[in-house]
Residue, then its C-alpha position, 0 to 999 in steps of 0.5 A: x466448680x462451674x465457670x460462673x457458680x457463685x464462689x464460697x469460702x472452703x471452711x477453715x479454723x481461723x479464715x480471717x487469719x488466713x492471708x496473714x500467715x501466708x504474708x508472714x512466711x512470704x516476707x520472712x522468705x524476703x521476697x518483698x524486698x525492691x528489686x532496684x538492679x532488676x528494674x534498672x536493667x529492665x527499664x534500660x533494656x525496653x528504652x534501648x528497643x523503644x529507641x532502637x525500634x524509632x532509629x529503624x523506622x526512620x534509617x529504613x524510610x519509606x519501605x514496605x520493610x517498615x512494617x517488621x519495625x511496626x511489629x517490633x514496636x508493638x511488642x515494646x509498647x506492650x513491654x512499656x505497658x507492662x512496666x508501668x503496671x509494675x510502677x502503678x503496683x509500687x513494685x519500683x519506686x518507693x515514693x508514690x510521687x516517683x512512680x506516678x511521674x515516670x507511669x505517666x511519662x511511659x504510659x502517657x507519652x510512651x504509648x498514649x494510655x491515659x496512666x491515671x484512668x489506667x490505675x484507677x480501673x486497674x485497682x478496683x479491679x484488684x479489689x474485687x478480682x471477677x465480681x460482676x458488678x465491682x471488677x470495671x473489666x468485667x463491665x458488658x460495654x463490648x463483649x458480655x462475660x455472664x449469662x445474667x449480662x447476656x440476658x440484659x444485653x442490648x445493642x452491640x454487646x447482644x450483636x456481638x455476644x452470641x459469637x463472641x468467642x469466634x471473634x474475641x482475638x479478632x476484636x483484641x486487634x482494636x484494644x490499643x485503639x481503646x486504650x488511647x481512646x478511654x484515656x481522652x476520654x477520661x480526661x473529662x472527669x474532674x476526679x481524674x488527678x493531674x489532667x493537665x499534664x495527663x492531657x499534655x503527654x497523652x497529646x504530645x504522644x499522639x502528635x509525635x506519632x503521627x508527624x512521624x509517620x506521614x513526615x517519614x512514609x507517604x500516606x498509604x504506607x503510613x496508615x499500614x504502619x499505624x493499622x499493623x502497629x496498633x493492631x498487634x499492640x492490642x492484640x499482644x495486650x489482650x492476649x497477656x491479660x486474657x489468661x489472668x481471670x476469663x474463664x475463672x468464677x465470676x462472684x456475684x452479688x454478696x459472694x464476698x469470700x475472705x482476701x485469700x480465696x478471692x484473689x485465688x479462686x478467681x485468678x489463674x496461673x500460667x505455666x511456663x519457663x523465664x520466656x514467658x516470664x518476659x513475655x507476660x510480664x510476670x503475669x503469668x502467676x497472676x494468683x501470686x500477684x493479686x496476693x502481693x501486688x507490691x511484689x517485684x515481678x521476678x520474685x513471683x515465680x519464687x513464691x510460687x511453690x509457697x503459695x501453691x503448697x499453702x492452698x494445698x494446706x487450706x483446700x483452697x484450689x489452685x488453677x495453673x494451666x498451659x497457655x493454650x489451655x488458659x485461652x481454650x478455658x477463656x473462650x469456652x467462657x465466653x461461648x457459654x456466656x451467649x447461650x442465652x442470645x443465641x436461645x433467643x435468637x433461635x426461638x425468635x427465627x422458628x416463630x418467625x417461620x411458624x415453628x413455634x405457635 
């Protein structure tokens, strides 16, 4: 199977059936069932470092060894990120209202992404996991992710895309940027629910931030602190959620395979031990999570071997990699992607040195 070949059903007996035996034995397993004492211990664990990390930075003050607290505070933004994903899917709470107010407060006024933007993208993204057209992650608005799009591509998204893989960890630096920039500009939509409140923390968020930092460090220091703080925030977002499905099938057009091979084909898992459970946020068995996305995080490692043996039963293919490799396979995507810029590219310097006729 090619990195973009349209992606089709493997044949099966009863495909529509499919998803519902595996959902059966999955929930006869019990492993959807909440996990309250996991999430309260989670959540009072990120909080504790989350205060911990404000406490530093001002017992430290204006020291250059401020910057070691702007790296522990990056890792906990991304671990508050992670938790109101795990909000956003109903993993925690029961009710909807319960988890819409506590993502909006981690999300809006913790780390200053827009929660309600967040959620609607990040569930039509689920819906239609790596389609070119229907997945919003997979929208060209900065790198390119398909020949088709390299062949439209214009602006920065051409200027970037002929060596996008040299530079997509570099760029990724500046996705915590976009974040609180996406979720501002989000609030303009009169679809998006709650804007008042969403607007008023995502604010609050921004003008705490900042008073802190240059009431606490002179400036220069300050700017430091936002750019290391920022930087590896992104970057440690980024690098989660690039293994999931960079580098995986990219279905096109009417390619609409069952929600089984979906969710599998196009997802890729990541192998590793209880630290990178923590670390990726479970995300790691992204093919078992975008096949229960309502399953609590620590029970996904547990359905892991039943998944993988069910696909194996189907002749469904089931990609599970190392870390490195998930990252190598995603680059290579990205490389392949901007054969068409840089072909152009190439035929336009030769005929501009007479070359070509």
């Amino acid at each position: 199977m090619t990195t973009h070949a349209p992606v089709r059903p493997p044949p099966s007996q009863a495909s529509g059936s499919d998803f519902a035996r595996l959902s059966k034995e999955i929930a006869d397993a019990g492993l959807m069932g909440r996990r309250p004492g996991y999430y309260t211990a989670r959540i009072t664990t990120v909080g504790a470092f989350y205060t911990g990390g404000w406490v530093a930075f001002v017992l430290i003050g204006a020291s250059w060894w401020t910057l070691a607290v702007a790296v522990l505070l990056a890792l906990v933004f991304g671990q508050v990120a992670l938790l109101a994903h795990d909000v956003a899917h109903r993993q925690v709470f029961r009710l909807r209202k319960a988890s819409e107010r506590f993502g909006r407060i981690a999300g809006n006024a913790g780390i200053g992404m827009g929660y309600g933007w967040w959620q609607d993208k990040h569930t039509r993204h689920h819906a239609n996991p790596n389609h070119e057209t229907l997945d919003p992650d997979l929208i060209p608005d900065l790198l390119i992710w398909s020949q088709q799009q390299a062949h439209a591509a214009k602006g920065l998204p051409r200027l970037i895309g002929r060596s996008q893989a040299f530079l997509f960890f570099p760029l990724l630096t500046l996705e915590g940027f976009n974040l609180h920039v996406m979720g501002v500009k989000a609030l303009a939509s009169r679809s998006l629910k709650h804007r008042a409140q969403e607007g008023t923390l995502l604010f609050a968020h921004f003008a705490l931030f900042l008073t802190a930092l240059f009431l606490v460090l002179p400036p220069g220091m300050a700017i430091a602190f936002l750019a290391v703080h920022q930087g590896l925030f992104g970057l440690y977002l980024g690098s989660i959620f690039a293994p999931n499905h960079k580098g995986m099938p990219i279905l096109t057009g009417e390619d609409r395979p069952d929600f089984l091979r979906r969710q599998v084909l196009t997802s890729r898992n990541v192998r590793g031990g209880r630290f990178a459970d923590i670390a990726l946020g479970g995300l790691n068995h992204q093919i078992e999570h975008h096949l229960f996305p309502s399953m609590p995080t620590p029970q996904l490692r547990d359905a892991r071997p039943i998944v993988r043996r069910y696909c194996e039963e189907l002749g469904v293919p089931y990609l599970e990699t190392g870390l490195i490799a998930s990252y190598r396979q995603a680059l290579t995507s990205l490389h392949q992607a901007g054969i068409p810029i840089r072909d152009a590219r190439h035929r336009s310097a030769n005929a501009s040195s007479g070359l070509v006729s």
